[in-house]
C-alpha positions as CSV (number, residue, x, y, z in Angstrom):
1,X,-51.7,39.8,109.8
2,X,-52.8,36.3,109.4
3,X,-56.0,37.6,108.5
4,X,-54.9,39.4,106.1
5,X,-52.9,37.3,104.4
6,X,-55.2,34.8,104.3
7,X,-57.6,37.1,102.4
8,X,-55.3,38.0,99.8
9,X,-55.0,34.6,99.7
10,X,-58.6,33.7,99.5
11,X,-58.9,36.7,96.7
12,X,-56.2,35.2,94.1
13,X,-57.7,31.8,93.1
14,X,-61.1,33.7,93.2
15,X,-59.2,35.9,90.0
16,X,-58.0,33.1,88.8
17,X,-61.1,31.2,89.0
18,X,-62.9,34.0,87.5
19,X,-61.1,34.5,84.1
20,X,-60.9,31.4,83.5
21,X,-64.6,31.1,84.0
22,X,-64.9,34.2,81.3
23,X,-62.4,32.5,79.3
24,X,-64.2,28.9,78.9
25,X,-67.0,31.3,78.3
26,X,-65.5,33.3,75.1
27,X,-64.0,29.4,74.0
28,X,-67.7,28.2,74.6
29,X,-69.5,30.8,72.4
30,X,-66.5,30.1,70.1
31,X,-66.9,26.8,69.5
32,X,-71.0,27.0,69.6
33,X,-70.8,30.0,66.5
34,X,-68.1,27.3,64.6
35,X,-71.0,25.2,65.2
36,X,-73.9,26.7,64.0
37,X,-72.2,27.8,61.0
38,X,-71.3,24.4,60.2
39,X,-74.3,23.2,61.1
40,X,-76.1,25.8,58.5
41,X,-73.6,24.7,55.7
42,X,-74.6,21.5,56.1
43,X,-78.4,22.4,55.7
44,X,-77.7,24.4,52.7
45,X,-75.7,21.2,50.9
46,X,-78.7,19.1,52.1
47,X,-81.0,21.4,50.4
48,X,-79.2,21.5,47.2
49,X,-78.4,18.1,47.4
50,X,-82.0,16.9,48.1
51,X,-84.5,19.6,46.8
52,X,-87.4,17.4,46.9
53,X,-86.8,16.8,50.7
54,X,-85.9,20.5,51.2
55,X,-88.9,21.1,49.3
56,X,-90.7,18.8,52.0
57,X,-89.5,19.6,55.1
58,X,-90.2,23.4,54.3
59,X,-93.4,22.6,53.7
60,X,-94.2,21.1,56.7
61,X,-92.3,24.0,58.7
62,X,-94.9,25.9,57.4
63,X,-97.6,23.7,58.3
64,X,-96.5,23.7,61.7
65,X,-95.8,27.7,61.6
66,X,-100.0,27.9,60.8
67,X,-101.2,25.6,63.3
68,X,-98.9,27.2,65.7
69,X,-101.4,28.8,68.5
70,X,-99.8,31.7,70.5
């Protein structure tokens, strides 16, 4: 019986464990996608802000895309 119980025991914080593990997982991706979204708007003002260093820096992504060897 002891053996038993100590295995439902041992199985409960394992659960527990687990969803929070796939919650902190969902919040993770949550908070990464806020993010990246912010992080695009803030490229896009940049870029309208400062077309002549938009202008630039794509330009030299391109560069780097050509030289690029695979």
């Amino acid at each position: 019986m002891s053996a038993s119980s100590a295995a439902s025991g041992a199985e409960s914080p394992e659960n527990t464990q687990n969803t929070e593990t796939t919650e902190s997982t969902e919040d993770r991706r949550r908070r990464r996608a806020q993010f990246l979204r912010e992080l695009n708007e803030a490229r896009e003002l940049r870029d309208r802000v400062q077309p002549r260093r938009a202008r630039a820096a794509r330009m030299r992504q391109q560069m780097r895309m050509r030289t690029f060897r695979w």
